[in-house]
BALOBA-1460 file (C-alpha; in Angstrom, 3 decimals):
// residues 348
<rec num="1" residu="x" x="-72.406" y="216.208" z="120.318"/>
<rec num="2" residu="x" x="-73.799" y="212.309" z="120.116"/>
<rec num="3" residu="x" x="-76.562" y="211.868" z="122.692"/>
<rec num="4" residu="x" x="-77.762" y="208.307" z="123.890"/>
<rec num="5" residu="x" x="-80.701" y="208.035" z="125.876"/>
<rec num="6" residu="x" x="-82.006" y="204.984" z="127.438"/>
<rec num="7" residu="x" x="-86.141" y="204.932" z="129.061"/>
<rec num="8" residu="x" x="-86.392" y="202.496" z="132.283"/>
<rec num="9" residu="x" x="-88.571" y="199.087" z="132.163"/>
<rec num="10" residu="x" x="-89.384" y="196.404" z="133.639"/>
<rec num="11" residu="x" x="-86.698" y="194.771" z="136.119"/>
<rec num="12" residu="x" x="-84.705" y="191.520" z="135.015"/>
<rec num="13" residu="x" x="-82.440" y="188.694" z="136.622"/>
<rec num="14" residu="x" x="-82.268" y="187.749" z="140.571"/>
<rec num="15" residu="x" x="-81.087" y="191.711" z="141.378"/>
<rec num="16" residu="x" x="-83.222" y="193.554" z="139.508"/>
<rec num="17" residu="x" x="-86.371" y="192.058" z="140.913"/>
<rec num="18" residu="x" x="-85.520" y="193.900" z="144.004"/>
<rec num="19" residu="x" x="-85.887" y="196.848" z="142.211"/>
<rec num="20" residu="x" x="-89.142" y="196.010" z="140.705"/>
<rec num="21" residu="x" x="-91.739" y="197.667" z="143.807"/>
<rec num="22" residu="x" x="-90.117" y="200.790" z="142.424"/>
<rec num="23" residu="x" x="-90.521" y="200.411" z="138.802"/>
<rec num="24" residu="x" x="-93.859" y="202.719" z="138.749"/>
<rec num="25" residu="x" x="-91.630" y="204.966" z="139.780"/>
<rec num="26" residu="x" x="-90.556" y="207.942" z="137.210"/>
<rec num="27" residu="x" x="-87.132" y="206.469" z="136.651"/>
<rec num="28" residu="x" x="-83.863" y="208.298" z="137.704"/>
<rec num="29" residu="x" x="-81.851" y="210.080" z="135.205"/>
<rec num="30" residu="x" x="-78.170" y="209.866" z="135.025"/>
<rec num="31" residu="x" x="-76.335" y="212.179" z="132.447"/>
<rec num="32" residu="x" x="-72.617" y="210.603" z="131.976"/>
<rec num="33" residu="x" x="-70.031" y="212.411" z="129.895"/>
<rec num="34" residu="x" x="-68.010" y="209.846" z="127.992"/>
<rec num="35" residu="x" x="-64.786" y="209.622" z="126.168"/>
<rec num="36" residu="x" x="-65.389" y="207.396" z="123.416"/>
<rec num="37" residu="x" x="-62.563" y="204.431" z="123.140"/>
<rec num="38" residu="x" x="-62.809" y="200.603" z="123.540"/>
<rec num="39" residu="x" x="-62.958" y="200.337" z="127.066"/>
<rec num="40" residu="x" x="-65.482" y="202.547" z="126.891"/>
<rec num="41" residu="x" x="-67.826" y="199.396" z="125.652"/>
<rec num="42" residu="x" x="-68.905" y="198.718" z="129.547"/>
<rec num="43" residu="x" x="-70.787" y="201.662" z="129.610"/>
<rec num="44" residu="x" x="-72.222" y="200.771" z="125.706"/>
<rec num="45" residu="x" x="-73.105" y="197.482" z="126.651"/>
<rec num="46" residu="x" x="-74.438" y="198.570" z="129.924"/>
<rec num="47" residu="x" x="-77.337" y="200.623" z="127.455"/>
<rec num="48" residu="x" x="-77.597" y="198.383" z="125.144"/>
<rec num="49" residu="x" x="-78.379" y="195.699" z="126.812"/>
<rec num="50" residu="x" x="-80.942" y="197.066" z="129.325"/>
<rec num="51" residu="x" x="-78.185" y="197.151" z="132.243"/>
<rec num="52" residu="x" x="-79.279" y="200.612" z="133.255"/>
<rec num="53" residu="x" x="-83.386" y="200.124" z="132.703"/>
<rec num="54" residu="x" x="-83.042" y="197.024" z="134.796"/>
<rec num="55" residu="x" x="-81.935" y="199.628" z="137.217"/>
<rec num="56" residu="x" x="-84.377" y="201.571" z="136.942"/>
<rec num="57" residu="x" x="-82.188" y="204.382" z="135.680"/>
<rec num="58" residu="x" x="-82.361" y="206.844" z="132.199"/>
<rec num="59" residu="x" x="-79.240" y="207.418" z="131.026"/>
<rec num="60" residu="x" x="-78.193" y="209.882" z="128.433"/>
<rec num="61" residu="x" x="-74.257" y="209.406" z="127.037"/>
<rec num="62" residu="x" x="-72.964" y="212.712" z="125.840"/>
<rec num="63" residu="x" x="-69.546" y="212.221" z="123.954"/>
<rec num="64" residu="x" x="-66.701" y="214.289" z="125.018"/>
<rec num="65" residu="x" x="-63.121" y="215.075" z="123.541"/>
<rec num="66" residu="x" x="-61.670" y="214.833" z="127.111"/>
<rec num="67" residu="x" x="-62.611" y="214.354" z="130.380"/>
<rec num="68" residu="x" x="-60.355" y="217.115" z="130.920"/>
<rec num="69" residu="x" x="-62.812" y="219.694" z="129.479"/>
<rec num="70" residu="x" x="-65.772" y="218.502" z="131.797"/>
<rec num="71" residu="x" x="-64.714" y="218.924" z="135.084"/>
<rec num="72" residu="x" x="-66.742" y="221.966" z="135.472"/>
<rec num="73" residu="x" x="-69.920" y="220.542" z="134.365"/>
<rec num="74" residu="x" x="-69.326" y="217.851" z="136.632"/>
<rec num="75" residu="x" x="-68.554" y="220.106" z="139.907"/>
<rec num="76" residu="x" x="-72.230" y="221.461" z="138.314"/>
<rec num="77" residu="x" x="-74.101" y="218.749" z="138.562"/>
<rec num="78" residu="x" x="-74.381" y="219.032" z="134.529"/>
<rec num="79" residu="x" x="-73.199" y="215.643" z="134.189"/>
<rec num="80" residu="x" x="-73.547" y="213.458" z="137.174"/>
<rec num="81" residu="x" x="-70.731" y="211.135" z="135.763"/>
<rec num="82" residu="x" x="-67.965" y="211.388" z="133.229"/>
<rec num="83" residu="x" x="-65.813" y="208.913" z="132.098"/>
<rec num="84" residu="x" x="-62.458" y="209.033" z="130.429"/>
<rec num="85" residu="x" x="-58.470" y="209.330" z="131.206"/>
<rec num="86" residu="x" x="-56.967" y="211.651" z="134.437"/>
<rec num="87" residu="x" x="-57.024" y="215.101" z="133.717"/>
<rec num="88" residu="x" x="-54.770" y="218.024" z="135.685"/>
<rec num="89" residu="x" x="-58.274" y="219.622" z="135.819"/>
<rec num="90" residu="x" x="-59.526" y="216.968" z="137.825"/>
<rec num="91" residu="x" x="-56.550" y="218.254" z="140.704"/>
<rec num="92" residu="x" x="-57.411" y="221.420" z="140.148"/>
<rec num="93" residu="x" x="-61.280" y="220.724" z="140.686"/>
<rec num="94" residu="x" x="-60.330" y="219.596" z="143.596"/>
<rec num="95" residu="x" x="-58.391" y="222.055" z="145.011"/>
<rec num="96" residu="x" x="-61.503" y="223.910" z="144.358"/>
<rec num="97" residu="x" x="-62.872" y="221.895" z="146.215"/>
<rec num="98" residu="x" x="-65.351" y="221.189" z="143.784"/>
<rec num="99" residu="x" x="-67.571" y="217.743" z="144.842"/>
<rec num="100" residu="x" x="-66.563" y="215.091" z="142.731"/>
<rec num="101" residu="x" x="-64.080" y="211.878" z="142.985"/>
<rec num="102" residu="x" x="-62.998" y="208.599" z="141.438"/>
<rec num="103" residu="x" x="-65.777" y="206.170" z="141.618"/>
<rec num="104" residu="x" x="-65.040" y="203.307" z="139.338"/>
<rec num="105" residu="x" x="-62.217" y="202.209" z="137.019"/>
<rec num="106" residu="x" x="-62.785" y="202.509" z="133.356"/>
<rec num="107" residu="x" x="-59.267" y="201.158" z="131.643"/>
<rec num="108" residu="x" x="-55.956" y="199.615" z="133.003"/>
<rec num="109" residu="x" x="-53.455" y="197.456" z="131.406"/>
<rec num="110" residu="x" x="-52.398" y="197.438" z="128.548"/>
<rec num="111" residu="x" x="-53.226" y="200.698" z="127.373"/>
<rec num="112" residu="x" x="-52.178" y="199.901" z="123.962"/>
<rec num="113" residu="x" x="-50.986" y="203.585" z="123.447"/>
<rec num="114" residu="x" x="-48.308" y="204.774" z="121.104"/>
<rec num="115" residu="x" x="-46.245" y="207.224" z="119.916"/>
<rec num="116" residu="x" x="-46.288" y="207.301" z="116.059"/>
<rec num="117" residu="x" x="-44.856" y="209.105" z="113.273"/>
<rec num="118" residu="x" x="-46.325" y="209.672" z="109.900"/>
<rec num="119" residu="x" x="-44.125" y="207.889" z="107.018"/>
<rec num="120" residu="x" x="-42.065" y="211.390" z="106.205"/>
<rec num="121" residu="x" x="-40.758" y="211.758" z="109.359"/>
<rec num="122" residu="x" x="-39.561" y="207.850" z="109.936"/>
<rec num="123" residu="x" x="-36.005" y="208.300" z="108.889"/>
<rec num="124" residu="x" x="-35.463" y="211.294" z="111.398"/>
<rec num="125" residu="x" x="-37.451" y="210.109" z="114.293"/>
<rec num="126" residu="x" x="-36.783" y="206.959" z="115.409"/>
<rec num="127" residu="x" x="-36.782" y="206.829" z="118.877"/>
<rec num="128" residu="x" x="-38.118" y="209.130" z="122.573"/>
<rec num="129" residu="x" x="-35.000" y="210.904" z="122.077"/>
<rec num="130" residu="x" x="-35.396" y="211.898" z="118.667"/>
<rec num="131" residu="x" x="-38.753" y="213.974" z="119.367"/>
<rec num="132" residu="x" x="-36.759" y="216.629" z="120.502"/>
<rec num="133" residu="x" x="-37.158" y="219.902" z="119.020"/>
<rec num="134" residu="x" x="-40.250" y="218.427" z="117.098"/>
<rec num="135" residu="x" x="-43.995" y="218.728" z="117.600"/>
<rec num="136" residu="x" x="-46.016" y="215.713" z="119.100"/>
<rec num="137" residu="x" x="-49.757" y="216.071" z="119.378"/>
<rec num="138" residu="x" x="-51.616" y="214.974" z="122.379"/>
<rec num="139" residu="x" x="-55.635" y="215.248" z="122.651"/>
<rec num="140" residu="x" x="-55.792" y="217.799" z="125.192"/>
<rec num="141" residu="x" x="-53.890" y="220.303" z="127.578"/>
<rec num="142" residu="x" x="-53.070" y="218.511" z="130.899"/>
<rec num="143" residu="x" x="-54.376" y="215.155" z="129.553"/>
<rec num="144" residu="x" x="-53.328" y="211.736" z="130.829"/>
<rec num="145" residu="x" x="-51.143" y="211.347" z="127.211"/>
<rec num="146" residu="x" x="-49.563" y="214.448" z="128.224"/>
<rec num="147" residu="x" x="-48.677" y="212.569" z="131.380"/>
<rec num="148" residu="x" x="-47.564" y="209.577" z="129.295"/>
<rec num="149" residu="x" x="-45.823" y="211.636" z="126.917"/>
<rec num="150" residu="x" x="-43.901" y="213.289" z="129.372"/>
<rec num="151" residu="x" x="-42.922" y="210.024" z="131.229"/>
<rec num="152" residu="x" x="-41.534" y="208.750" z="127.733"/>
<rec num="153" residu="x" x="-39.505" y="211.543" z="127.485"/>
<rec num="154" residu="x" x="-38.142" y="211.161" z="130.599"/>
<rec num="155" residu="x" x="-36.326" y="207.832" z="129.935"/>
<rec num="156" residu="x" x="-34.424" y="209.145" z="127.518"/>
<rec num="157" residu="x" x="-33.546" y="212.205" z="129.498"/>
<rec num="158" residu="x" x="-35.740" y="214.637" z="127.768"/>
<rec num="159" residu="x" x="-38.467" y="216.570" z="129.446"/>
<rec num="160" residu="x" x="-41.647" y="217.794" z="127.965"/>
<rec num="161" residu="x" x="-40.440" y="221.207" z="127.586"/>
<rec num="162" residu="x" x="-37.771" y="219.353" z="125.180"/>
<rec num="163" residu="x" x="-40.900" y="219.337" z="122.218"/>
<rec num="164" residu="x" x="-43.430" y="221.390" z="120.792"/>
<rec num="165" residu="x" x="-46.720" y="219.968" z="121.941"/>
<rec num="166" residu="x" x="-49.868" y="220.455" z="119.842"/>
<rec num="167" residu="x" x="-53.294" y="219.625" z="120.789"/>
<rec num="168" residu="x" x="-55.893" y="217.986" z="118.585"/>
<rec num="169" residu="x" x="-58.625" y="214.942" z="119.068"/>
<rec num="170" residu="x" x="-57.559" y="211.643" z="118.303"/>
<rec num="171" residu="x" x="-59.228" y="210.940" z="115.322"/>
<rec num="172" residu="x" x="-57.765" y="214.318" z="113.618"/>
<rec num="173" residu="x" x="-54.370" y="213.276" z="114.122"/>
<rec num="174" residu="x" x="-54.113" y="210.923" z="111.012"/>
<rec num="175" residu="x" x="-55.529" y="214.357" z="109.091"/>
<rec num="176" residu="x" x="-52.487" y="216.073" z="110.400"/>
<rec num="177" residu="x" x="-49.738" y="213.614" z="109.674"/>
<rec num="178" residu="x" x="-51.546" y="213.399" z="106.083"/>
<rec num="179" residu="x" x="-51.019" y="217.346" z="106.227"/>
<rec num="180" residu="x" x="-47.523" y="217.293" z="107.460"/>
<rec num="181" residu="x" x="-49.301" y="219.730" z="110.282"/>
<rec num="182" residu="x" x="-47.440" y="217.417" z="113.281"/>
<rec num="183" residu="x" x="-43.983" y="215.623" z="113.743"/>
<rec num="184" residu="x" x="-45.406" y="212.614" z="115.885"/>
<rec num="185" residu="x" x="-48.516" y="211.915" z="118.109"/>
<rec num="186" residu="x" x="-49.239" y="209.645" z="120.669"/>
<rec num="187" residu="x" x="-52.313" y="207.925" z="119.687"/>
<rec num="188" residu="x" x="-55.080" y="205.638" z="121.386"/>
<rec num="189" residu="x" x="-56.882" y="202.367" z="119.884"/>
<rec num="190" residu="x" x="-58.583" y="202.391" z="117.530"/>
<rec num="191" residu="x" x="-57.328" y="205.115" z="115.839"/>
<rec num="192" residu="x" x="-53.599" y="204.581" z="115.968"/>
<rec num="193" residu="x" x="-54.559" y="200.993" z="115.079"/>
<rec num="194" residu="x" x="-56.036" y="202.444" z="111.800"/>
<rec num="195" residu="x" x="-53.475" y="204.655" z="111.208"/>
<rec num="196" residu="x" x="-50.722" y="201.963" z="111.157"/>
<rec num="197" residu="x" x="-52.651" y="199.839" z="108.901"/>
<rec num="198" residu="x" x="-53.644" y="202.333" z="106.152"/>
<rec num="199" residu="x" x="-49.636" y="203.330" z="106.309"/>
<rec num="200" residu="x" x="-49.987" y="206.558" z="107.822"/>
<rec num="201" residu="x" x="-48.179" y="206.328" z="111.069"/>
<rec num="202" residu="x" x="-45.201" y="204.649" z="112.330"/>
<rec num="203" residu="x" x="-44.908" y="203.394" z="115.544"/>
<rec num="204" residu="x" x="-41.841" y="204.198" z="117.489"/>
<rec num="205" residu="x" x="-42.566" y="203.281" z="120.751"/>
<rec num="206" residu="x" x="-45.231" y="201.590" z="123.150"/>
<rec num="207" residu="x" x="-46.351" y="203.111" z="126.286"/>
<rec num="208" residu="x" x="-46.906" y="199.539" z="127.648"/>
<rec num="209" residu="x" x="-43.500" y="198.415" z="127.239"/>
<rec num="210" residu="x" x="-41.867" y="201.548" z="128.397"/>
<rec num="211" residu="x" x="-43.950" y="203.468" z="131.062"/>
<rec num="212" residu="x" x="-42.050" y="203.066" z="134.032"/>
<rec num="213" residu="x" x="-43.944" y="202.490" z="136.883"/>
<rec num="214" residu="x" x="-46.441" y="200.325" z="134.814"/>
<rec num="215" residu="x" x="-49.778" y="201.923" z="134.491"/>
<rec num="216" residu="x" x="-52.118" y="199.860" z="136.533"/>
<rec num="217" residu="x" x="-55.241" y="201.731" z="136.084"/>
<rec num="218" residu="x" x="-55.392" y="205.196" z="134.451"/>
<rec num="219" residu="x" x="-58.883" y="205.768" z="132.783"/>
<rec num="220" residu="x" x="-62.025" y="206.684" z="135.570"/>
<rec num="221" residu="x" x="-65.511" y="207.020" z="136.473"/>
<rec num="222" residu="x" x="-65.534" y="210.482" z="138.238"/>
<rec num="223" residu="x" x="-68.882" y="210.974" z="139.759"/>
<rec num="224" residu="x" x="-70.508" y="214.548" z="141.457"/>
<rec num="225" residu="x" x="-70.606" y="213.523" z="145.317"/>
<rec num="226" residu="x" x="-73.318" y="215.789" z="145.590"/>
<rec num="227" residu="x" x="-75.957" y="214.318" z="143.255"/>
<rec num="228" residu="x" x="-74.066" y="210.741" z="144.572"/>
<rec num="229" residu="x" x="-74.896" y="211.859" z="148.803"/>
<rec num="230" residu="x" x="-78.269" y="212.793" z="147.909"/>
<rec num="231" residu="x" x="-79.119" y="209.700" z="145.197"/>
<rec num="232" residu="x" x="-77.211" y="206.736" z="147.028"/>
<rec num="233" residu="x" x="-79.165" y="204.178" z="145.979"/>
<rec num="234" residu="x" x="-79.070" y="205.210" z="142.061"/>
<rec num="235" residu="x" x="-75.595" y="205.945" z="142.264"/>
<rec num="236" residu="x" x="-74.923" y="201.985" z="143.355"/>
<rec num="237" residu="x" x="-77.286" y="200.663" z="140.607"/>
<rec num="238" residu="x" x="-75.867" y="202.865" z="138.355"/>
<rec num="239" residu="x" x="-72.508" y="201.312" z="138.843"/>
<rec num="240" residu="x" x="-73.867" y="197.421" z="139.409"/>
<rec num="241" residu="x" x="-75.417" y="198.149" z="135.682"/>
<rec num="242" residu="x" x="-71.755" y="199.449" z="134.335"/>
<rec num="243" residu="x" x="-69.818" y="196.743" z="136.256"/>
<rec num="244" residu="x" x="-72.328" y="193.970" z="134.738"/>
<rec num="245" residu="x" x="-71.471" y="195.407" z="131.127"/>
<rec num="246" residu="x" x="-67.844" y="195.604" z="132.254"/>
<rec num="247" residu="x" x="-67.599" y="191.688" z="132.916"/>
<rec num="248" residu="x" x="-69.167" y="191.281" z="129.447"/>
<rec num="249" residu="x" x="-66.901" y="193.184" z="128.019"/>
<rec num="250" residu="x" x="-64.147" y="191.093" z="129.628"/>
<rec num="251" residu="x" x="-65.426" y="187.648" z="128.548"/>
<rec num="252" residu="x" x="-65.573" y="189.283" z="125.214"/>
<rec num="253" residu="x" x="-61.932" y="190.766" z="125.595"/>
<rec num="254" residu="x" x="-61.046" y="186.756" z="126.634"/>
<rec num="255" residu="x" x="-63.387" y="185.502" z="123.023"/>
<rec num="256" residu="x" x="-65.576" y="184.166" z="125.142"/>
<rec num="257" residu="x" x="-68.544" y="183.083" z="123.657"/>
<rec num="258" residu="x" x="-70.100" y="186.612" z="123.366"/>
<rec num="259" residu="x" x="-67.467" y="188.363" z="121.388"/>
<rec num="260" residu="x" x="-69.265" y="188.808" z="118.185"/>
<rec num="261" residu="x" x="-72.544" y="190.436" z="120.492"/>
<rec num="262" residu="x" x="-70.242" y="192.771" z="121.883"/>
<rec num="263" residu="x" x="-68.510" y="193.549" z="118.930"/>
<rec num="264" residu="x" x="-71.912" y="194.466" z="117.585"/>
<rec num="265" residu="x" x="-72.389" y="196.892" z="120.090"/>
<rec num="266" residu="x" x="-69.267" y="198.637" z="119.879"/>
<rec num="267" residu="x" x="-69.929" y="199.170" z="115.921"/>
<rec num="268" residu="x" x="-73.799" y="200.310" z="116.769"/>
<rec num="269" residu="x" x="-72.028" y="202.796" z="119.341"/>
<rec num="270" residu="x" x="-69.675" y="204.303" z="116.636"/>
<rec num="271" residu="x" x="-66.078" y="203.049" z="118.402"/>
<rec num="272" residu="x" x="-65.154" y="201.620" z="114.847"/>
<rec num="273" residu="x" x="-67.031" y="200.034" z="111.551"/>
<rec num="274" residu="x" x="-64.265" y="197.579" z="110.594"/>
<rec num="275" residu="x" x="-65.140" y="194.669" z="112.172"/>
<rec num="276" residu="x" x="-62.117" y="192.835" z="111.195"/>
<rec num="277" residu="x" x="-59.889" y="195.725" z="112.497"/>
<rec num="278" residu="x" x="-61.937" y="195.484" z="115.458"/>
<rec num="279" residu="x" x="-61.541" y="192.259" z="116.031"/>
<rec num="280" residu="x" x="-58.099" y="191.808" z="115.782"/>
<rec num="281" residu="x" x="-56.601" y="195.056" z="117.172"/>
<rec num="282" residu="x" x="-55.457" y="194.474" z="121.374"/>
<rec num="283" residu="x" x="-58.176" y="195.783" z="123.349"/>
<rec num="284" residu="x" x="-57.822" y="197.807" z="126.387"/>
<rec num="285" residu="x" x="-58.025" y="196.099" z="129.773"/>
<rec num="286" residu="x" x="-60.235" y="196.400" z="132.241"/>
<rec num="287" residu="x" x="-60.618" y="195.422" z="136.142"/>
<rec num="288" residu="x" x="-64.046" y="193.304" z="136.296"/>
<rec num="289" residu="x" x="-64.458" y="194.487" z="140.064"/>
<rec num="290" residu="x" x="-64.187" y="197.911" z="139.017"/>
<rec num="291" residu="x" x="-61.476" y="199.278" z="141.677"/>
<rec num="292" residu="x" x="-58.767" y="201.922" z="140.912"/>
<rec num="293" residu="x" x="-55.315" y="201.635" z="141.511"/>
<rec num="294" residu="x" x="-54.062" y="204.036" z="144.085"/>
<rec num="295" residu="x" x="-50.411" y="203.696" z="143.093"/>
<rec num="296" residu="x" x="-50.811" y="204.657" z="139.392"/>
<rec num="297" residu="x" x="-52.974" y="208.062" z="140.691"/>
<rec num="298" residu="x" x="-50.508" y="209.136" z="142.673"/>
<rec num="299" residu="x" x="-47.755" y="209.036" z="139.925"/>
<rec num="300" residu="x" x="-50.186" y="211.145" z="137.797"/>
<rec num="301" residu="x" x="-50.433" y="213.142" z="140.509"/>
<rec num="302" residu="x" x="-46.894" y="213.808" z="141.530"/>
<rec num="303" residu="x" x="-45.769" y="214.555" z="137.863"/>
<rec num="304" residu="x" x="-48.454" y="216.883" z="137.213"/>
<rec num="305" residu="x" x="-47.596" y="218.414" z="140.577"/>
<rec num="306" residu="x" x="-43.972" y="218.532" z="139.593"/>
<rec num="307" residu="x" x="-44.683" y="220.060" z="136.336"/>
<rec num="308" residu="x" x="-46.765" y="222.774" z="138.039"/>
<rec num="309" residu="x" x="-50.096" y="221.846" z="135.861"/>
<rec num="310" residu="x" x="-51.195" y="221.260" z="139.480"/>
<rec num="311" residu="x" x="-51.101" y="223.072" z="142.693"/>
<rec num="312" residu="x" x="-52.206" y="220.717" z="145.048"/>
<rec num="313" residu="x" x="-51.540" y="217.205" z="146.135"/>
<rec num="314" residu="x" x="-54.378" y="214.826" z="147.640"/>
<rec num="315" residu="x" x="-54.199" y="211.429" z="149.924"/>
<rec num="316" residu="x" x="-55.498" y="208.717" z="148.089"/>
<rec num="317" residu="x" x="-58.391" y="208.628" z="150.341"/>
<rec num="318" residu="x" x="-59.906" y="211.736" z="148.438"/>
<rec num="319" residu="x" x="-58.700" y="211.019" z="144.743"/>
<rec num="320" residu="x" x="-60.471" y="207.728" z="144.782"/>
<rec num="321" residu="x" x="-63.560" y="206.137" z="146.516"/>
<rec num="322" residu="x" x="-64.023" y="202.992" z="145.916"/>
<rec num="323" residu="x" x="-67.280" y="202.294" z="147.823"/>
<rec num="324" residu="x" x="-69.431" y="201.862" z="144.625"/>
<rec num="325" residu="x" x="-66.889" y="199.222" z="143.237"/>
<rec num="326" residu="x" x="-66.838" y="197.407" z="146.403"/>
<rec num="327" residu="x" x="-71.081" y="197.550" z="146.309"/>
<rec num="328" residu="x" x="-71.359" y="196.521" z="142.696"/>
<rec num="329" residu="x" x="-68.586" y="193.395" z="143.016"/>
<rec num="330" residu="x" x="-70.347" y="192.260" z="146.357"/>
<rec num="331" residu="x" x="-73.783" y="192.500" z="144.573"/>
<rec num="332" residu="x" x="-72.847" y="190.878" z="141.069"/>
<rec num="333" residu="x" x="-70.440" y="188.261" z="143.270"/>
<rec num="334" residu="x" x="-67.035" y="186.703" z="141.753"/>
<rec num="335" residu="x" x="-66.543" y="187.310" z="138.192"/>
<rec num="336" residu="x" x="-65.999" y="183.738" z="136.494"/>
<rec num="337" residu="x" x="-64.068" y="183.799" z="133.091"/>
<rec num="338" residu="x" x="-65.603" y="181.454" z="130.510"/>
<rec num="339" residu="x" x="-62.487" y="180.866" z="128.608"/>
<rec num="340" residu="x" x="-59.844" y="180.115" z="131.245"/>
<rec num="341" residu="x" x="-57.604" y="179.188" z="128.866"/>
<rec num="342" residu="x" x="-56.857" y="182.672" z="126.816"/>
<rec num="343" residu="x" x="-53.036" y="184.039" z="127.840"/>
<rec num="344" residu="x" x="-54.138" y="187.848" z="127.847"/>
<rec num="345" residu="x" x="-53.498" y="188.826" z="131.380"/>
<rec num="346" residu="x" x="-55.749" y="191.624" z="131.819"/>
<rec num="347" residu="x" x="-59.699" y="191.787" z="132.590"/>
<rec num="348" residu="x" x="-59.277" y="188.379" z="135.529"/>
């Protein structure tokens, strides 16, 4: 597993200067488990550029497969944040009642998710209704794509008992269409992005354009309430440093003026090495105040409910605090985009 460790400093700008009678201090350590992706860059540029020291705060990133497998080190106190798409397991933590909850949006529209095909299976799968009777690989058991998957399926009557699912990590899926190990996949940027242009899959439909309702905001910042109730103050810097790498990541998303810097990060922190791919492939969205969208949660959570991969339901109130948003966007103030005049509706 890829550790990333950051050691604190010295303080820097207008609100890290408050922190700076502190900075003696040993500084506070934050393990956050994080699915790797594009809109994972806040949390990369956050490190990289000194976000988190200006905070006062040593961070160590720890990879993951899927936020669904962490849960448990999370109720632990093993990580005191993870990152990454709604999991069933994060329901069932709760019904557990296991002391963690949504903290801080980490992706939103568009996705840019898709359901491919490898080359072989083109001519017989052309569309959601085709997939059934086939295998479709997903990254996890009761993952967000299962969610997706099984909300594609639906609009052309089929339910997600209609295929055989088959679980894998992203990046493997392109081995397994190569293998003729998997009928279709849905598959995340970059790697489905890849896998289009080296010819190996086939795109046959985008969640974006069919997901019905739209997915506002479906990728998190989980945090340990816990460690959170007892480390208040680091728990708000920690999130002012990943909201200020967040709104650089969305003047990059815009190519604003600091698009080639951030692309330079994302490349140092492994999300891809082709710089021209990267460049020109959509990137995910992201909401540059950092709040979750209630609405989208409790669609997750009612079809996970109704396909009994979850046997409890929650008010919004205690999927989703949004407290640490609300600090960090009051701290940082209105986010200003630099290029106003860019179309792409996310990240504003």
């Amino acid at each position: 597993m890829l550790l990333r460790s950051l050691m604190a400093g010295a303080a820097l700008g207008l609100w890290a200067a408050g922190m700076a009678a502190g900075s003696a201090a040993a500084a506070d350590k934050v393990v956050i488990g994080s699915v790797p992706g594009i809109a994972a860059a806040g949390t990369y540029i956050a490190d990289a550029k000194g976000y988190f020291k200006d905070a006062g705060i040593d961070v160590t990133i720890a990879d993951l497969a899927s936020a669904a497998d962490a849960m448990a080190s999370l109720a632990t106190n093993q990580f005191q944040v993870v990152e990454g798409g709604y999991s069933a397991g994060y329901w069932n933590a709760l019904a557990k009642n296991f002391p963690i909850i949504t903290a801080f949006e980490r992706g939103s529209r568009p996705t840019n998710h898709r359901i491919v095909v490898p080359p072989a299976m083109a001519d017989k799968i052309k569309t959601i209704a085709d997939l059934k009777g086939h295998s479709v690989a997903v990254n996890a058991p009761g993952s967000l794509t299962i969610y997706e998957l099984g909300k594609m399926l639906e609009t052309a009557g089929l339910t997600i008992k209609d295929v055989d699912v088959k679980y894998m990590p992203f990046p493997q899926m392109a081995v397994a269409f190569r293998n003729n190990a998997v009928d279709a996949a849905e598959n995340i940027p970059p790697f489905v992005n890849v896998g289009m242009e080296q010819g190996l899959m086939k795109p046959i439909a985008a969640i974006d354009d069919t997901l019905k309702p739209y997915p506002l905001g479906s990728i998190a910042y989980q945090v340990n309430t816990d460690w959170a109730g007892k480390n208040k103050d680091t728990a708000r810097k920690f999130f002012v440093a990943i909201l200020r790498g967040t709104r650089d990541y969305c003047q990059a998303y815009h190519h604003g003026p600091n698009r080639d810097e951030i692309e330079d990060i994302m490349i140092k922190y492994k999300v891809m090495s082709d710089r021209a791919l990267l460049d020109r492939i959509p990137w995910q969205g992201r909401d540059p105040n950092g709040r979750m969208d209630a609405g989208t949660v409790l669609d997750i959570q009612d079809w996970f409910f109704k396909e009994g991969m979850i046997t409890q339901k929650f008010p919004a109130e205690r999927l989703i605090d949004n407290e640490y948003a609300d600090y960090a966007a009051k701290t940082l103030g209105p986010f200003e985009l630099i290029n106003k005049s860019d179309p792409l509706p996310s990240c504003r």
